[in-house]
N, C-alpha and C positions, 0 to 999 in steps of 0.2 A: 365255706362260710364267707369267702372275700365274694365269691362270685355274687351270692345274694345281697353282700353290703353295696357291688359295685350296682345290682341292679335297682337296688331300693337310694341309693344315692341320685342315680340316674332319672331313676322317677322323679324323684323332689326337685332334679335341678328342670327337668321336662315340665314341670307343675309350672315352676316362675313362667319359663318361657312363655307359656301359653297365658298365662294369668298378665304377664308383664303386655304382650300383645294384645289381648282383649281392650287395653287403656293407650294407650303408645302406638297399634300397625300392628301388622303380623309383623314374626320377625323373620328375618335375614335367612338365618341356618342352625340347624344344629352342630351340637359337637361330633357330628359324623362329618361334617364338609363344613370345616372354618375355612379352609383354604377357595370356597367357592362364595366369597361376599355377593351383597346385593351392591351392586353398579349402579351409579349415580343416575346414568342414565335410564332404567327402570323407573317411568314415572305413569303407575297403574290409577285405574281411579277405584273407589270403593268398593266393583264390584269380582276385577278382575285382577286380584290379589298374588301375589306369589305365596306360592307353601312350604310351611315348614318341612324337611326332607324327614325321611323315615325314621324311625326310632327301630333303639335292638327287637329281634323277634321275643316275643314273651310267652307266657305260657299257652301251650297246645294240645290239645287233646289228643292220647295217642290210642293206635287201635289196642292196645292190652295196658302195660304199663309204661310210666316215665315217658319224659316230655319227648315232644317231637318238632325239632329245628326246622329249619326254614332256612333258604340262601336270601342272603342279603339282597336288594336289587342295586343297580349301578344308579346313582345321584345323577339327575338331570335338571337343567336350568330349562326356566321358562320365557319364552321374549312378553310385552304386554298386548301383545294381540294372542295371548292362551295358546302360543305352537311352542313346542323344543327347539332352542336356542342352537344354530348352526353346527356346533361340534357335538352335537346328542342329536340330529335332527332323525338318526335311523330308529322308524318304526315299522311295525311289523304290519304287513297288508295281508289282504287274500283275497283268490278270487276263485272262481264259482264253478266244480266239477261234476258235469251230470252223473248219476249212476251206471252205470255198464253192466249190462244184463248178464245174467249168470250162465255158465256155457257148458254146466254137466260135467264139472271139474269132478272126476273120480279121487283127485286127493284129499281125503275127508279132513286129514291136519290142516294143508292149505287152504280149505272151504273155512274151517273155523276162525281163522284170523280174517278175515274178510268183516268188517263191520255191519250188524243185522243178518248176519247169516245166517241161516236158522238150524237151532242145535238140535233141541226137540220138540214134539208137537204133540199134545196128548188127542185125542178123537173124539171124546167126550169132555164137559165143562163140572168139574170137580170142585167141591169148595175145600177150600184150604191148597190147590194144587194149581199151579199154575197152567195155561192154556198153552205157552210157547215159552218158550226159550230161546234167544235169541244172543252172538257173539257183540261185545266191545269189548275189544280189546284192547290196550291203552288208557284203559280207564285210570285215570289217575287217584291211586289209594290216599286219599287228604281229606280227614273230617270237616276241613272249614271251607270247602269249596261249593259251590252249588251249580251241578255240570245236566243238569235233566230238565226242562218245562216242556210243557204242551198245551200249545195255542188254542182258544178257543173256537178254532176252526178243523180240533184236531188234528194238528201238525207237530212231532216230537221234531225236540231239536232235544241232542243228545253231543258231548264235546267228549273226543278222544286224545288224549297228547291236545297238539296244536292245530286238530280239527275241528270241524262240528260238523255232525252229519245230519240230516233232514230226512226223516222216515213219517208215511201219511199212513196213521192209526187207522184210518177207514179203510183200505185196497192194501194196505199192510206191505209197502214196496217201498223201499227206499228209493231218494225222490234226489239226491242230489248230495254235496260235502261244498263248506268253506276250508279250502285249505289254504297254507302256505304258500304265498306268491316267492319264488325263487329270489333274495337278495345278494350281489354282490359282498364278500366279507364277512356275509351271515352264516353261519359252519350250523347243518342242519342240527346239531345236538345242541345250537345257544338258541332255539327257536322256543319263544317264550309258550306256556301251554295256557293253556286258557283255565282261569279260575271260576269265572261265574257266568251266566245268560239267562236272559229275561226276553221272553215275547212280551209285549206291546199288547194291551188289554182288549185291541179293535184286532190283532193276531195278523199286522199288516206289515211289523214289523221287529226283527230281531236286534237285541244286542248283547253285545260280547267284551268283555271284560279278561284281560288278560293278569298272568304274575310280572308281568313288567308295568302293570299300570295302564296300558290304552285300553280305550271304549270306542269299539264301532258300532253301527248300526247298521242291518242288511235289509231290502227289500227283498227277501226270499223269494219270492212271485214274480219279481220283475229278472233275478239275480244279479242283482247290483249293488253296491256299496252305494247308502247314500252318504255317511256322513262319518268322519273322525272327531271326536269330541277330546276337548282338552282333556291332558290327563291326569291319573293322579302321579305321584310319586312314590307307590308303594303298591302292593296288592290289592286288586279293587277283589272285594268281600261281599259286596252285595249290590244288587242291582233291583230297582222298585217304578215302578209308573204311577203316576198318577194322571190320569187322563193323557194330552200330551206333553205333558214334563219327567223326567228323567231323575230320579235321584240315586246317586251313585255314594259306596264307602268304603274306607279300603285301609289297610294295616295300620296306618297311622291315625287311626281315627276320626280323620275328616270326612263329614259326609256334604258330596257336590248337589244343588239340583241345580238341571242342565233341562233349557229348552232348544230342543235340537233345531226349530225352525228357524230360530234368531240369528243374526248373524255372528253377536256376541253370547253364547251358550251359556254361560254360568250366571245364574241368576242369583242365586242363593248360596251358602256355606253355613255349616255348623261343624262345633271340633267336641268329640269326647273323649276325656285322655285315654281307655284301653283302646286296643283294638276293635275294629266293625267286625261282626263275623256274622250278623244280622242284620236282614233291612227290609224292611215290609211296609206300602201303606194302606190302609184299612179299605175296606172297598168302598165307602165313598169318597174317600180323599180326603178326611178329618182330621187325622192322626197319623203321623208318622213312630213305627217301634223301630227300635234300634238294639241290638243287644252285641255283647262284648265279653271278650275272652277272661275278665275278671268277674262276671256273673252278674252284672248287669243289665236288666229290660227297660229303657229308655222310653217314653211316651211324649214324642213331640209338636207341637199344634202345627196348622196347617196354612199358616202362614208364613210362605219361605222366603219373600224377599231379602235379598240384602246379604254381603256378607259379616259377620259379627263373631267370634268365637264369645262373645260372653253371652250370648242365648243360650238360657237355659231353661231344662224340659218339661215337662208339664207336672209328670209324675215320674219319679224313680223306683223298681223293685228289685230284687235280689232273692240271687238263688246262689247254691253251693257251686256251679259250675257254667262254664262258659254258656251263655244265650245263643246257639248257631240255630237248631230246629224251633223255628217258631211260624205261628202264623192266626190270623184274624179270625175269628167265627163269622161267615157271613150272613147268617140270623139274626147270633146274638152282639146287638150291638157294643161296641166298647168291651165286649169280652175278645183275649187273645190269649192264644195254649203256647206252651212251651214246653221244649224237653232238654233234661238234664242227660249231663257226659258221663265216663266212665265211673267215675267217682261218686257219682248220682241215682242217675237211672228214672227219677222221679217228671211224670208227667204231670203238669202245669198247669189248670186253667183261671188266668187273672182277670179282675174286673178294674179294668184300666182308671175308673172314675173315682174307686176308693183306694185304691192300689195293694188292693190285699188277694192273697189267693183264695176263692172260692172253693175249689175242690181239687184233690189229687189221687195219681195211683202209683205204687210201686210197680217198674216193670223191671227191674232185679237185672238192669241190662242199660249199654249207652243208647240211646235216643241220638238215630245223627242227622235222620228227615221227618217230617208231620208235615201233613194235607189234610184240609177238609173237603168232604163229597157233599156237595150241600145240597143237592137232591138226594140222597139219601142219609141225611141228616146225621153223618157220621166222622170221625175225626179219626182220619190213618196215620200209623207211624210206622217207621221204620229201625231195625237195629242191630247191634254188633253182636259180642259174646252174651251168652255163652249160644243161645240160639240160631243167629242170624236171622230175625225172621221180619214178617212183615204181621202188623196189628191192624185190627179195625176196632172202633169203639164208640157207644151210643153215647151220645151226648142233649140228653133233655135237664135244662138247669134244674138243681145245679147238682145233676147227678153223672158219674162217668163210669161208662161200666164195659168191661170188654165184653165181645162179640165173639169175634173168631181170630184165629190166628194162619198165617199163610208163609208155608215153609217150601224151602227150595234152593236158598241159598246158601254158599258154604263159605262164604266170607262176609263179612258187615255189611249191610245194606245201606248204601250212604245214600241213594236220590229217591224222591218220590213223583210222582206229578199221576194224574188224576184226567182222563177224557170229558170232554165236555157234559155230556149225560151221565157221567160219573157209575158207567156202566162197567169199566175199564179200569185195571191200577198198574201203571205202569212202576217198576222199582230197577236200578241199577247197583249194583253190588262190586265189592273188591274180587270176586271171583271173574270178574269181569265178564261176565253174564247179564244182557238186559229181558227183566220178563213181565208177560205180561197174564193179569190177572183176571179175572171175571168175575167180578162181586153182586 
């Protein structure tokens, strides 16, 4: 009982803050680092704001029951040029490891741990049965992370621990890994993993999003790092493009957009008090959704200038459970689906312009990915107990009706991503299994 008073206290004094900021500056800090004030010397102008530090971890969707914690991150100051302040200045780098051909390793255990190794291969194209099977190992088992896309040029980028590796869906060879650049003082098990990545909509460019908070961006093609972007100060939760602007969010509820070409990158700020565990913008770049560990789908316009914590959203919706699987219809304009957690199950599809849900279905199971295949005019999910499995489902408004169902995993299917001719479904799972589909 004190735990719940201490966190519903907590909230209400975190409400002032933000409410007292939105009229007065951000502020200074929270009660997790009073001892770290804002220095006189700090004199930012409007756009390039200090942030508030993290707030306690709150509630988490777990793979069966009861909540699931989170380590706190280490409080980092910011200088007014958006870098880490001299005594926090270590961040974590990486640099670019081709693939090494495979050499007839007779140890079929040590083949398995090998990243895209292939497990098994069926000869014929089965529906409901997967084509290949493929090892990740290190997949990190965390409903709120988003570790899978695939470029529109057909390139997976898939994140293990504190890699990512690079596999080309077409020639089906792994193509290369961002790994950990070796740092002095850095003891490989503090090596942050990576929580979310996002290709770039022209598929020209990666980024990566860590649980310590940094965002880089790679030129895969070229293999180079082009650029470190300020960070947040918490777990970045979602990564989104719009054209070339960058919008980032992360535990603490701040969402950044970042244009990486500028010299000064933060363009924009908006704060919502749960956590980001969502962030999607529509595919024209009209609307930003947003969704949050208190079951909130956030609908915000698409004009980002400026930073302001008191912009507020266009339309609010709610559901019984955390907003993490969501995503746009790319037909249906202004319509966006969402799927419910363990406690739910329930799939989504809202009409962002009245803000009510249109249609839904019971899938008796957590919801922890959705993709739409929009040449085949279908909306995929993916899920935990009791099945594990992967869905496909027809979508003509405002009817939603299941297809077929694709079994194979034996732990919760957390990522989806979808090939460009949406011929393909690629899903990754806590089995630490990546497979791929043929629909």
């Amino acid at each position: 009982m004190s735990g719940q008073n201490d966190r519903v206290s907590y909230k209400r004094f975190k409400r002032r803050i933000i409410q007292r900021s939105g009229s007065e500056g951000p502020a200074a800090s929270t009660p997790l680092a009073t001892w770290r004030q804002c220095q006189p010397s700090f004199e930012l102008d409007t756009v390039r704001q200090r942030l508030e530090l993290d707030s306690p971890p709150r509630h988490r969707e777990p793979a069966r029951r009861g909540p699931h914690r989170e380590t706190e991150n280490t409080p980092r100051t910011f200088t007014a040029e958006g870098r880490p302040a001299t005594e926090n200045a270590l961040q974590q780098g990486w640099v670019w490891r081709a693939a090494v051909p495979e050499r007839g390793d007779s140890d079929k255990r040590r083949h398995a741990l090998q990243p895209f190794a292939l497990l098994d291969k069926t000869s014929t194209s089965q529906q409901g049965k997967s084509v290949m099977k493929l090892a990740a190992p290190s997949l990190l088992n965390d409903y709120y992370t988003n570790l899978l896309d695939c470029s529109c040029n057909g390139v997976v980028a898939l994140a293990l621990g504190a890699s990512v590796y690079i596999w080309n869906s077409e020639t089906r060879a792994l193509a290369g890994s961002l790994d950990p650049s070796p740092q002095p003082g850095l003891a490989c098990h503090r090596t942050p993993s990576i929580s979310c990545l996002s290709w770039s909509r022209d598929g020209s460019t990666l980024c990566v999003g860590t649980r310590r908070g940094e965002i880089q961006l790679w030129d895969v093609e070229r293999k180079r790092n082009m650029r470190r972007l300020p960070s947040h100060l918490s777990v970045v939760r979602g990564l989104s493009w719009k054209q070339q602007l960058l919008s980032s969010g992360s535990a603490l509820g701040r969402i950044h957009h970042l244009d990486p070409r500028a010299p000064e990158p933060l363009v924009g700020a908006v704060v919502q008090e749960e956590e980001v565990c969502g962030l999607q913008w529509s595919p024209g770049g009209d609307w930003l959704a947003s969704g949050s560990t208190e079951g909130l789908l956030r609908i915000w316009g698409g004009d980002i200038a400026g930073v302001t914590w008191s912009r507020q959203p266009i339309t609010t919706m709610r559901q019984p459970s955390a907003v993490k699987a969501m995503g746009w219809c790319p037909w249906q304009r202004k319509m966006i689906a969402t799927g419910g957690g363990w406690n739910d199950g329930e799939l989504r599809v809202w009409d962002t312009d009245s803000g009510t849900c249109v249609t839904s279905a019971n899938t008796n199971s957590q919801i922890c990915s959705l993709r739409w295949a929009e040449k085949n005019k279908c909306l995929v999910t993916s899920h935990g107990l009791p099945h594990h499995q992967v869905n496909c489902w027809s979508w003509e408004f405002p009817s939603l009706s299941p297809v077929y169902q694709l079994s194979g995993h034996s732990h919760r299917v957390l990522h989806l991503a979808v090939n460009p001719d949406g011929t393909q479904i690629f899903s990754a799972g806590a089995d630490q299994q990546f497979h791929i589909w043929d629909v």
